[in-house]
C-alpha positions in Angstrom: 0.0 0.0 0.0 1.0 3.3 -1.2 2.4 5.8 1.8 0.8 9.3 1.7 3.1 12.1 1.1 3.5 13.7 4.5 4.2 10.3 5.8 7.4 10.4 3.5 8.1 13.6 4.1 8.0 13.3 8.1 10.3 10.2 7.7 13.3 11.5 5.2 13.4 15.5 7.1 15.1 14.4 10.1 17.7 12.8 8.5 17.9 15.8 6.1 18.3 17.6 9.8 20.9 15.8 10.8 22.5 15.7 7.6 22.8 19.2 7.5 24.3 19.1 11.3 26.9 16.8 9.5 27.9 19.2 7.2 28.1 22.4 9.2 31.0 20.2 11.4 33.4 20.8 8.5 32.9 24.5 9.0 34.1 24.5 12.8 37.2 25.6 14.4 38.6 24.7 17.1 37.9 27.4 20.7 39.8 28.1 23.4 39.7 25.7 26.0 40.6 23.2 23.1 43.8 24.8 22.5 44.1 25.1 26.2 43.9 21.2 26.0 47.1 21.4 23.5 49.7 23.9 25.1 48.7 21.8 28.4 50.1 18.5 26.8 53.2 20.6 25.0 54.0 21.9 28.3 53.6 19.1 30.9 52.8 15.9 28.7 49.4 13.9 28.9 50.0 12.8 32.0 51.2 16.2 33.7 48.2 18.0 31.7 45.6 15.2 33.0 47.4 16.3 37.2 47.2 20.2 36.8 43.3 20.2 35.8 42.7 17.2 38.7 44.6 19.1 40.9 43.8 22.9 40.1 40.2 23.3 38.5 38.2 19.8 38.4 36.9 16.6 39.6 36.3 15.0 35.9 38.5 12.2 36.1 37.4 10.4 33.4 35.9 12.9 30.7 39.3 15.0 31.4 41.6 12.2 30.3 39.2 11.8 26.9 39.6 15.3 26.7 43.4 15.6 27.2 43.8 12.6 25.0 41.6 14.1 22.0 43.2 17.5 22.0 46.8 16.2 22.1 46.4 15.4 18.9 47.1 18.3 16.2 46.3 16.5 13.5 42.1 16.3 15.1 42.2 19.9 15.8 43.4 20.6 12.6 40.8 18.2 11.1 38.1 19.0 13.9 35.5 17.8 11.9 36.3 14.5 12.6 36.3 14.7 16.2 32.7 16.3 16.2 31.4 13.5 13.2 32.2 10.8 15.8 30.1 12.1 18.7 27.5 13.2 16.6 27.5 9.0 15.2 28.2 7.8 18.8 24.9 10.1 20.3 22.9 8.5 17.4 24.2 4.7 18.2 23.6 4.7 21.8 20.2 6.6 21.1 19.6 3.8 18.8 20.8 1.1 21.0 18.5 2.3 23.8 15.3 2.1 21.3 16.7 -1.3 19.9 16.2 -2.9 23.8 13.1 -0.6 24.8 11.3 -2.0 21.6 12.2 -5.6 22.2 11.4 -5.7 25.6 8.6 -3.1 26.4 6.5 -3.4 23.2 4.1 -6.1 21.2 5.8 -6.0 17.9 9.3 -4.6 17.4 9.3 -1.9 14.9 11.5 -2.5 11.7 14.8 -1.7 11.8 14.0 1.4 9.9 11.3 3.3 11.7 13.7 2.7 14.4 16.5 4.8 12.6 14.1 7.2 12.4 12.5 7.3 15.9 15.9 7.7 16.7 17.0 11.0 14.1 13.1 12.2 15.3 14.3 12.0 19.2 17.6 13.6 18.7 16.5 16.4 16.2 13.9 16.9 19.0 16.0 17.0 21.4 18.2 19.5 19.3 15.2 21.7 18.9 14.3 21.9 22.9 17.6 22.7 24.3 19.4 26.5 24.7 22.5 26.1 22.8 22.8 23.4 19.7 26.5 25.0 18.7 28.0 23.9 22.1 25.9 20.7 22.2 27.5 19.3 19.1 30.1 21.3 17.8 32.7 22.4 20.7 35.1 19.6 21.7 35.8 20.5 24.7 32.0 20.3 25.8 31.7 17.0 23.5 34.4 15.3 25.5 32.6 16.6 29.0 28.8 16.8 28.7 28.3 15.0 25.6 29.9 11.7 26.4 28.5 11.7 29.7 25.3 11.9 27.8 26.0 9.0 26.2 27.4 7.4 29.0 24.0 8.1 30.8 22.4 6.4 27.9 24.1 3.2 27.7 24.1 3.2 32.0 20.0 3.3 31.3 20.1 0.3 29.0 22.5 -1.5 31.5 20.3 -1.2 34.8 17.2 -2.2 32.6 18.8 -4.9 31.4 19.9 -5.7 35.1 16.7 -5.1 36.7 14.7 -7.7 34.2 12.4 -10.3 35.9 14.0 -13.1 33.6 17.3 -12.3 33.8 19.9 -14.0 36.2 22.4 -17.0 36.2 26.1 -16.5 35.9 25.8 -13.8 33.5 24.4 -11.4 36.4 27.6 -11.0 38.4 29.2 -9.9 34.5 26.3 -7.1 34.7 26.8 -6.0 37.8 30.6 -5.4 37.1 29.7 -3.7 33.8 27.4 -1.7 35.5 29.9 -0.7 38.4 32.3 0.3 35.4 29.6 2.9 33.8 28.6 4.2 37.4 32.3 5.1 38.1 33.0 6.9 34.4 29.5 9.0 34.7 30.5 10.2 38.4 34.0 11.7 36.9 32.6 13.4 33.5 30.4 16.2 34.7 28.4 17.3 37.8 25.1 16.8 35.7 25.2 13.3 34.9 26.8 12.8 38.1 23.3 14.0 39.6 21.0 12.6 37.5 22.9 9.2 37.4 22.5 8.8 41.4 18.6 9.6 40.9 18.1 7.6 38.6 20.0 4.9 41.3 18.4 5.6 44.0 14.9 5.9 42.0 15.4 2.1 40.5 16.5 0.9 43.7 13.5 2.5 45.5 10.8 1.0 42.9 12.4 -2.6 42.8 11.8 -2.0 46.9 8.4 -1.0 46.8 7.1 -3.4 43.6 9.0 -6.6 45.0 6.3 -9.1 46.8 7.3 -9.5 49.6 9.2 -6.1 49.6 12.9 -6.4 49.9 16.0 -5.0 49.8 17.4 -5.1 46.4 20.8 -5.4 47.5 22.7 -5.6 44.1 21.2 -1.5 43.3 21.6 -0.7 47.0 25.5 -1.6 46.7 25.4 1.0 43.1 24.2 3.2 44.6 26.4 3.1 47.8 29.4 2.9 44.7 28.1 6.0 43.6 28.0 7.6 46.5 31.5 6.7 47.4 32.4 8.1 43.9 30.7 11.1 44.7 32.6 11.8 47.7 36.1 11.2 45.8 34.8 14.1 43.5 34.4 16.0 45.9 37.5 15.4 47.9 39.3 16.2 44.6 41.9 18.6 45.2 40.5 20.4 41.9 36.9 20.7 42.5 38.1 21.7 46.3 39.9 25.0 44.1 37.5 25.7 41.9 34.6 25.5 44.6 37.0 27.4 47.2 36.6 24.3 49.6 32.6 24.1 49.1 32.1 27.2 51.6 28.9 29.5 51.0 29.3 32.3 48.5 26.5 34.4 49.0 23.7 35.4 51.4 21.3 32.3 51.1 18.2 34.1 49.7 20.5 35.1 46.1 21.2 32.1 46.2 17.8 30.8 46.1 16.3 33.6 43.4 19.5 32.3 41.2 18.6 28.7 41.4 14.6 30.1 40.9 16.4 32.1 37.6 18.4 29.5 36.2 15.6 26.6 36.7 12.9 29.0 35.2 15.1 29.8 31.9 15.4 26.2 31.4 11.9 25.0 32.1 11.1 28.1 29.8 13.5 26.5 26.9 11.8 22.8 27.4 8.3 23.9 27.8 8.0 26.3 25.2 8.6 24.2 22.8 6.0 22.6 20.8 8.2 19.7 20.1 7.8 19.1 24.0 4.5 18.6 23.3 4.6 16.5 20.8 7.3 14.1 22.0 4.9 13.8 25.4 2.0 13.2 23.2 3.5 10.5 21.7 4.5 9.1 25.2 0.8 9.0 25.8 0.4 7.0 22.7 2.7 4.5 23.7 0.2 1.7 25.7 -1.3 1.1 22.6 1.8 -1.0 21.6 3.2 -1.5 24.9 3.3 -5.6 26.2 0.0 -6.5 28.1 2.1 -7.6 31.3 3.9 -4.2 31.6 0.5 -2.6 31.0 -1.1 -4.5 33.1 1.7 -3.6 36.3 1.8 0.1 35.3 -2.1 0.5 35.9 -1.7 -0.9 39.4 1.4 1.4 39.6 0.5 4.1 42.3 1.9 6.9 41.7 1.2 10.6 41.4 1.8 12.8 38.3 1.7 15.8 39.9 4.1 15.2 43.2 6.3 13.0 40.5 6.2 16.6 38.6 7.3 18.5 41.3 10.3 16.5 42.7 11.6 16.4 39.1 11.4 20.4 38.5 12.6 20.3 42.5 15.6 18.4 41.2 16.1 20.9 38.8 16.2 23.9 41.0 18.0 22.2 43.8 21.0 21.6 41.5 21.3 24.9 40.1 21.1 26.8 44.4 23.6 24.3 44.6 26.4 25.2 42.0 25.4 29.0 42.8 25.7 28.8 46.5 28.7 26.1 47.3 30.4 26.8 43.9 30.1 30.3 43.6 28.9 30.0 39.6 26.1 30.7 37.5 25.9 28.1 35.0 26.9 28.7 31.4 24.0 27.6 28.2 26.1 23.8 27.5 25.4 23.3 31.2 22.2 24.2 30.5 22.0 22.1 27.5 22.2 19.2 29.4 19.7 20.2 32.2 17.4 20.8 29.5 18.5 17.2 28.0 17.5 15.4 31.5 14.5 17.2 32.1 12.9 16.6 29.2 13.9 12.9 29.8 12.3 13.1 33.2 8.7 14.4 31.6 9.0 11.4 29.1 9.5 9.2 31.6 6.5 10.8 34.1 4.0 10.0 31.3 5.3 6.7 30.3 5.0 5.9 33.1 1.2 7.4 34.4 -0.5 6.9 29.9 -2.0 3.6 31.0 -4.4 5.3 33.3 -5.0 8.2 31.0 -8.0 8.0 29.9 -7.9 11.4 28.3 -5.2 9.8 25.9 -7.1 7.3 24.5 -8.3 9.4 21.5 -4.6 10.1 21.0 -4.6 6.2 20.4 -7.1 6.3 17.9 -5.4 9.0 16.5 -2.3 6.2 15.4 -4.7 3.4 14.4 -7.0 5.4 11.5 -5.0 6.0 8.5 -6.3 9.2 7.9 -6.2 10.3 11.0 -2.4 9.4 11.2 -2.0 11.1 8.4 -3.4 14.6 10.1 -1.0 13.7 13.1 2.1 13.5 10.9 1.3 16.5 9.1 1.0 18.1 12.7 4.5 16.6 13.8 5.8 17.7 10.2 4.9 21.5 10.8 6.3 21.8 14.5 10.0 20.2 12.8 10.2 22.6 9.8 9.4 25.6 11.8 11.4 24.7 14.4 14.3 26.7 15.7 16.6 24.1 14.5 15.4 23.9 11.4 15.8 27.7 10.9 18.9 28.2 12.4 20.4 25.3 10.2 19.2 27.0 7.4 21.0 30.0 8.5 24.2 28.6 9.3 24.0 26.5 6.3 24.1 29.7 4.6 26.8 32.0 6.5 29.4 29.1 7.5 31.2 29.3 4.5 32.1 32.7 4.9 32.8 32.2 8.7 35.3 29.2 7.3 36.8 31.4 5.0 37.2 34.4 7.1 39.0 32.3 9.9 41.2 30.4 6.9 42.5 33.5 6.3 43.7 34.6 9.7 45.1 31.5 9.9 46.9 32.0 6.8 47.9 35.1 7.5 49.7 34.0 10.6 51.6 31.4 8.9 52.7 33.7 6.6 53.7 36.1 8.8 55.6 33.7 10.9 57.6 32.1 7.8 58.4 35.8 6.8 60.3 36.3 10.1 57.8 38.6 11.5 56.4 37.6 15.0 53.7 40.1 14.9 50.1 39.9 13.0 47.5 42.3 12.9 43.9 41.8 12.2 40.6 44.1 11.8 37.6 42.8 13.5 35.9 39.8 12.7 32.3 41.6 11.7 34.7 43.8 9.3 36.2 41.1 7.9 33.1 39.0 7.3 31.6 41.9 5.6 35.0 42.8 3.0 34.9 39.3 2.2 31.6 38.7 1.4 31.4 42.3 -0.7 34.2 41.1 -2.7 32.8 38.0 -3.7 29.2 38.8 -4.0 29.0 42.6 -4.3 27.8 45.9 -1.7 24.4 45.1 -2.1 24.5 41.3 -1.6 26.7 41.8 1.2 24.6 44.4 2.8 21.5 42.1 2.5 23.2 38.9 4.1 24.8 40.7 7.2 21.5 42.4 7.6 18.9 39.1 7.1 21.5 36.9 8.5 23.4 36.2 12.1 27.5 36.4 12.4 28.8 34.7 13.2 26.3 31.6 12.5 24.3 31.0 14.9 25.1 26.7 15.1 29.1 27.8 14.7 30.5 27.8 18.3 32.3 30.7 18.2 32.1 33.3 21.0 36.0 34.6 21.0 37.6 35.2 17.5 41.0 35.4 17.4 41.7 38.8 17.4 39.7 38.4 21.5 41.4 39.4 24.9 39.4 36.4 26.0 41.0 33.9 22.8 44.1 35.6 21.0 46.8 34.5 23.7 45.9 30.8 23.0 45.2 31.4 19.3 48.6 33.0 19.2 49.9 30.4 20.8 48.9 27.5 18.9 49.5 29.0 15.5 53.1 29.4 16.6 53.2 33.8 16.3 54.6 35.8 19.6 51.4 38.5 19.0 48.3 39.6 17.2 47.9 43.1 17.2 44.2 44.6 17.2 44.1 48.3 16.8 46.0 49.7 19.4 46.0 46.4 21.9 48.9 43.5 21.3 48.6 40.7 22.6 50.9 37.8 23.2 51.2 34.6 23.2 50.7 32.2 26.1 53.6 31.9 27.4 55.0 35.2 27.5 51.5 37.2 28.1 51.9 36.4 32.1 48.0 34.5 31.6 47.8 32.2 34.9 48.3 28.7 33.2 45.5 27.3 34.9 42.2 27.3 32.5 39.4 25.1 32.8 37.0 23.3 30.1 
């Protein structure tokens, strides 16, 4: 039978989506802290660079090494496409990998292997339109070898204690799980202070609903003992002499009332990014589809469930705003838009979950149901679903960048060139205009004034899915740009500024 055309349509455009993504990595440059990365390994090797940042601004013990590792390498931040291509294709395996086993053990019929490809490019291009900041999500290293693999960490630690927790499993092969899942619970407490939270939740929340479903209740021992693990890890985090610096010893930095309208803030700009989006919507809509193809045993135990949406609701968002007082009133910081990114990430995880979890007894939903089993009907829906993606913010802002990243590309090319030049020629000085100048001569020369004029004007510079807040001729970049390009200075108007090493910079700098 024939498929209707918005059914087609909604299945190829979020591959086209991520497509797109894939393209735009082979106009990135590498940012700061990545050279940071770099001059740390020329200076005190891999595994001097790996001791200053434990010792002098972090607790990430394992997402620093990655990181360390990674950025070692000149020949991936010269080709820094690469680096990005493989954690875009590792977020998409895991994502797949957690469908794959949600399918085959939570549903009637497993989908075919493609409508799972695409539930997967659906969930992360939704994803990608709910969060603040897609350029550092994706496409900065530094926060791909920090938040982004401890995304996918988090991932394959969910598909683990599912696996784990099933009814039928057991036998010999359980001890094997228990030690894998040991192994992910100690990498996600030493990538970043988000996972870290959300990975001891999600512990102590298994453990608690294995205690309270069991018949007779008991102790489930084997979670218990993770989640004592991850306790113990968190402590170590904490003890780290890094974290211990950058947190000035985890003593109160502000009257406690700012403290609590900055958590209030920082919580209510995130819940503003997640919940006004329509893709929110829609992705929870779906979730209230789901009993109509869910196994009748797990329907059957989720309608006995007890629970309560709305106190579930509230300790998630409470989560949410406990974590950001936290980091404000122990560590003294308001969080940047990639931390953000991943609250965002986790909350929107949490609401899927919440109505997974409660659709059986929502009655309400059931013409949502009917919705999927009517052709035409379906075929409204999809329509629906294929609006909210085209006029999403990724889609427009992909569009955008698509257009304006070659002439970021070039524009950076040059400067690089330009320094090379300059240091072959003897000279250890370069001087540069601004980068909105510079964007503007070039693309004047190649496309004319009025061209030009009408791009700058109808477009964002630089693109807005380019992470690129410091150009090279920044107080806040140039010293580490300098640096890696091998040039003493970079002169912008009257200002010089040089290099790392003799610009009397602290050497200490955090990712």
């Amino acid at each position: 039978m024939k498929k209707p055309l918005v059914h087609i349509l909604l299945f190829v455009f979020p591959f086209l989506l991520l497509a797109g993504l894939g393209i735009l990595s082979f106009f990135q440059h590498p940012y700061g802290d990545d050279f940071a990365g770099h001059y740390f390994v020329e200076r005190f090797g891999i595994s001097g660079s790996i001791r200053q940042y434990l010792q002098h601004g972090t607790g990430r013990y394992f997402g620093i090494p990655v990181f360390i590792l990674i950025c070692s390498s000149r020949f991936l931040l010269d080709h820094y496409y690469l680096v990005l291509l493989g954690f875009m294709g590792l977020t998409y395996v895991n994502l797949y990998g957690l469908l794959c086993f949600l399918s085959g053990h939570y549903l009637t019929n497993r989908p075919a292997g493609a409508r799972l490809h695409w539930a997967t490019a659906f969930l992360l291009s939704g994803l990608l339109c709910i969060i603040p900041e897609v350029s550092s999500f994706f496409f900065w290293v530094t926060s791909d070898c920090i938040f982004l693999l401890s995304f996918n960490l988090f991932l394959w630690y969910l598909r683990s204690l599912l696996d784990f927790i099933e009814p039928a499993r057991g036998g010999r092969w359980q001890a094997v799980r228990m030690i894998h899942l040991a192994f992910c619970v100690c990498c996600l407490c030493g990538c970043d202070e988000v996972t870290l939270y959300y990975s001891f939740i999600c512990g102590v929340g298994f453990a608690g609903y294995q205690y309270l479903t069991a018949r007779p209740r008991r102790l489930p021992v084997a979670l218990l003992g993770l989640v004592l693990l991850q306790l113990v890890c968190i402590a170590g985090v904490f003890l780290l002499p890094g974290n211990q610096a950058r947190a000035q010893h985890f003593a109160a930095k502000q009257a406690l009332v700012f403290s609590l309208y900055s958590g209030g803030h920082q919580m209510a700009q995130v819940c503003y990014s997640v919940f006004s989006s329509p893709m929110t919507w829609v992705l929870l809509t779906l979730a209230a589809c789901a009993p109509a193809f869910m196994r009748p045993e797990l329907l059957e135990k989720l309608k006995t469930r007890r629970g309560a949406p709305a106190w579930e609701l509230a300790a998630l968002l409470g989560s949410v705003f406990f974590f950001y007082f936290f980091i404000r009133h122990f560590g003294g910081r308001f969080l940047p838009l990639y931390v953000s990114n991943m609250m965002a990430a986790y909350l929107l995880c949490g609401l899927v979950v919440i109505v997974l979890l409660n659709s059986p007894s929502m009655e309400y939903a059931l013409p949502l149901r009917q919705l999927l089993l009517r052709e035409w009907r379906g075929s409204l829906l999809a329509g629906a679903i294929l609006v909210v993606l085209v006029f999403s913010p990724l889609s427009a802002g992909l569009l955008q960048s698509l257009v304006t990243a070659p002439v970021h590309n070039e524009v950076l090319n040059r400067h690089i060139e330009e320094i090379r030049a300059a240091r072959q020629a003897g000279r250890g000085m370069v001087t540069f205009s601004g980068y909105q100048q510079d964007c503007l001569q070039l693309m004047e020369k190649k496309y004319g004034m009025k061209t030009a004029a009408f791009v700058r004007n109808a477009f964002h510079f630089p693109p807005r899915f380019i992470y690129f807040i410091d150009d090279s001729v920044s107080v806040h970049i140039d010293y580490k740009y300098a640096e890696y390009y091998g040039i003493d200075s970079i002169r912008t108007g009257q200002d010089i500024h040089t290099r790392w090493r003799n610009s009397g910079t602290p050497f200490w700098n955090q990712p």
